[in-house]
C-alpha positions as CSV (number, residue, x, y, z in Angstrom):
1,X,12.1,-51.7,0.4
2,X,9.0,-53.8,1.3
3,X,9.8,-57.7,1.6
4,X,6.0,-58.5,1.4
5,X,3.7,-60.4,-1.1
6,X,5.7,-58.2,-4.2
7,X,8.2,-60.6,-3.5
8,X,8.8,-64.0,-5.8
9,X,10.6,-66.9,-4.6
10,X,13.0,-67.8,-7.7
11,X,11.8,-71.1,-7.9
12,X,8.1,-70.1,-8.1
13,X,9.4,-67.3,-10.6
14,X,11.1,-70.2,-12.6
15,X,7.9,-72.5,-12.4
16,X,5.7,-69.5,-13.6
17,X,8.2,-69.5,-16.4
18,X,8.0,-72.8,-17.3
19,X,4.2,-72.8,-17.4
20,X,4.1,-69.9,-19.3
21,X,6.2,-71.3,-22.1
22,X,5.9,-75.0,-21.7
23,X,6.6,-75.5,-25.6
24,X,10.4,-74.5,-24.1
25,X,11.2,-77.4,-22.2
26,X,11.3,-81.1,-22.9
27,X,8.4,-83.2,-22.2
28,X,9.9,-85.0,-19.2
29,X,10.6,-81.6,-17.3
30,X,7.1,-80.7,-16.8
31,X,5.7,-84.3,-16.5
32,X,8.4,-84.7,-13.1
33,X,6.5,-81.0,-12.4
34,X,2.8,-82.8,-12.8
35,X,4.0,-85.8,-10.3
36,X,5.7,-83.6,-7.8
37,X,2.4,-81.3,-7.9
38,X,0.2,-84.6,-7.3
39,X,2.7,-85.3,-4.7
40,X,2.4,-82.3,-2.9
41,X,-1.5,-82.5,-2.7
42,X,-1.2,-85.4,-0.4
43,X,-1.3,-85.5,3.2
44,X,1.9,-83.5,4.5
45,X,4.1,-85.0,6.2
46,X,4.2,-83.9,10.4
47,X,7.7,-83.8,12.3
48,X,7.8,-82.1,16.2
49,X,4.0,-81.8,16.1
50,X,4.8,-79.2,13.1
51,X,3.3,-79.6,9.4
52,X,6.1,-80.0,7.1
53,X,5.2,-78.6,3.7
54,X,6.6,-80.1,0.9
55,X,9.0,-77.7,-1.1
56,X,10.2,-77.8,-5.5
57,X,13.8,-78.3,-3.6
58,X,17.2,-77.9,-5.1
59,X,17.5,-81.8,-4.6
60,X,14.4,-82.4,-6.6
61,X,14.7,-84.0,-10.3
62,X,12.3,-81.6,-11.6
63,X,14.5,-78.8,-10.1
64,X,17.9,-80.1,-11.5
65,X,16.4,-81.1,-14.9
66,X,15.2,-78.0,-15.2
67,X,18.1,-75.7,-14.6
68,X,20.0,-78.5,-16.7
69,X,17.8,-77.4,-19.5
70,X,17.9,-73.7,-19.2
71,X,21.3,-73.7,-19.1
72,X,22.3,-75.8,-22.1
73,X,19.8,-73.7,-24.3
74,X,20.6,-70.0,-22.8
75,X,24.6,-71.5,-22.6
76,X,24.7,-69.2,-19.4
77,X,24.9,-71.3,-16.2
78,X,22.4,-70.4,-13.3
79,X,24.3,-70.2,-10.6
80,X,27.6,-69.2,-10.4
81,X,29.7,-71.1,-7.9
82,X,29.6,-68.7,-4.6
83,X,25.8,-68.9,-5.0
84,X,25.9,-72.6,-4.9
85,X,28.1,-72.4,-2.2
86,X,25.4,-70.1,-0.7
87,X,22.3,-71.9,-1.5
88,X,24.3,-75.1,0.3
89,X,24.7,-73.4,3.2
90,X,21.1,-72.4,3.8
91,X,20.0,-75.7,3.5
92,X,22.7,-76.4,6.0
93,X,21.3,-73.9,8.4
94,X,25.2,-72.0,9.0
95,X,23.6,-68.6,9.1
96,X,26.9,-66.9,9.5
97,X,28.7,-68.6,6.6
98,X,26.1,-67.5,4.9
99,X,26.6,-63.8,5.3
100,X,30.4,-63.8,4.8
101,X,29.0,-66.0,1.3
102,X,26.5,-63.7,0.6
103,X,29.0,-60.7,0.6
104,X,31.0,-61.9,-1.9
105,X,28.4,-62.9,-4.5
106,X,28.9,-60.4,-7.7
107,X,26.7,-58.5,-9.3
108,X,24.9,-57.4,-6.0
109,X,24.1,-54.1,-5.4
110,X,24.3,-53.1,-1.2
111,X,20.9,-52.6,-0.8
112,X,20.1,-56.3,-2.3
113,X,22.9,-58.0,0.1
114,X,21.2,-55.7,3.4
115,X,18.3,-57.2,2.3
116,X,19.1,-60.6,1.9
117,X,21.4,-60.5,4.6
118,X,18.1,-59.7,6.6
119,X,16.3,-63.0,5.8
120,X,19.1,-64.8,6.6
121,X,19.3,-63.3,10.3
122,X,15.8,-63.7,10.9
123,X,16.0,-67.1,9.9
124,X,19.1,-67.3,12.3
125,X,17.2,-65.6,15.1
126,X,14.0,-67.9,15.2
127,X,16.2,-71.1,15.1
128,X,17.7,-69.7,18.1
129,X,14.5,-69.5,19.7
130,X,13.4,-72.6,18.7
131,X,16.8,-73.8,20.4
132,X,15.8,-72.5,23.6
133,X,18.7,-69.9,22.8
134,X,16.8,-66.7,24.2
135,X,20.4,-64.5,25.0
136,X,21.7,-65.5,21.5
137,X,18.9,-64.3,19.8
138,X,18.5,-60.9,21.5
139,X,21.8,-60.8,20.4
140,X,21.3,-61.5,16.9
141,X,18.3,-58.8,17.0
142,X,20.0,-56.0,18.5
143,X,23.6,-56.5,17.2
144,X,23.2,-57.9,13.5
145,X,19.5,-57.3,12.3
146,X,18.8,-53.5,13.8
147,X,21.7,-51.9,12.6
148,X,21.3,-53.1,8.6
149,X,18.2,-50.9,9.2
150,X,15.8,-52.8,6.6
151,X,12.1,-53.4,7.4
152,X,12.0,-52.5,11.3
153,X,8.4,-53.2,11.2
154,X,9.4,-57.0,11.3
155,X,12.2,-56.5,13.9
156,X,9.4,-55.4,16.1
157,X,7.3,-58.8,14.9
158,X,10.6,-60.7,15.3
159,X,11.2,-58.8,19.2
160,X,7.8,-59.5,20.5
161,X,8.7,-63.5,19.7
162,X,10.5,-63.4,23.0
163,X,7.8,-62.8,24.8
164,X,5.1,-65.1,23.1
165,X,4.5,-69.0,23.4
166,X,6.1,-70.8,21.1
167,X,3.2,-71.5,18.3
168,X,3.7,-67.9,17.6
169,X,6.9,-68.9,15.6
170,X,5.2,-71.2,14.0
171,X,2.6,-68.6,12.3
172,X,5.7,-66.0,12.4
């Protein structure tokens, strides 16, 4: 399975949704959407010499009101509670919580968990190298990426990192 361009983040996918039926959701949800948009179009903010693009975040009102709103009208809540658990995690950075959280999420076919359990490792692996961990994310690589066996065209992209400077992580 290709993770390339087919893919949609959920919160673009949710965004897209909103826009596309904007008669659906209060008047307040997509005004916070029109300020955050107006926000983002303003000079990003720089942290390590890096740009810092601005994200639609869990944390942001626009975000919460929004899933607040699907789920009082569809009466099904978005996430259950593992995937909250989960999408904490990430923003924590504890890569291998998140696999063992990951695992356990229902409704997930294998194929889907090898997949996400992918991103999550390569994630993992280029925080290590921006540690200055070089061993730990060989490691990582060879022992937990190669063997799920998903998109080894990117393990090569992801190998080749060791040897590069480090603004190729950057573009990575």
């Amino acid at each position: 399975m290709n993770l390339g361009s087919d893919c949609v983040h959920p919160f673009v996918a949710l965004q897209n949704c909103i826009k596309a039926n904007p008669n659906a959701f209060s008047k307040d949800i997509l005004e916070d959407e029109e300020a955050e948009k107006k926000q983002q179009e303003q000079p990003q903010p720089v942290q390590d010499g890096k740009i810092i693009p601005p994200l639609w975040s869990r944390e942001s009102s626009s975000y919460n009101k929004t899933v607040a709103a699907l789920e009082e009208e569809s009466r099904i809540p978005l996430h259950q509670s593992k995937l909250k658990l989960l999408l904490q995690l990430v923003m924590e950075e504890k890569w291998e919580e998140c696999v063992g959280t990951l695992s356990a999420i229902d409704h997930l076919d294998g194929e889907t968990i090898k997949l996400a359990i992918f991103l999550l490792l390569e994630q993992k692996f280029l925080d290590l190298l921006k540690m200055v961990k070089v061993n730990d994310a060989t490691r990582t690589l060879r022992e937990e990426s190669v063997p799920l066996g998903v998109n080894m065209t990117r393990v090569s992209e992801l190998s080749s990192c060791l040897t590069a400077p480090p603004e190729r992580l950057i573009s990575g």
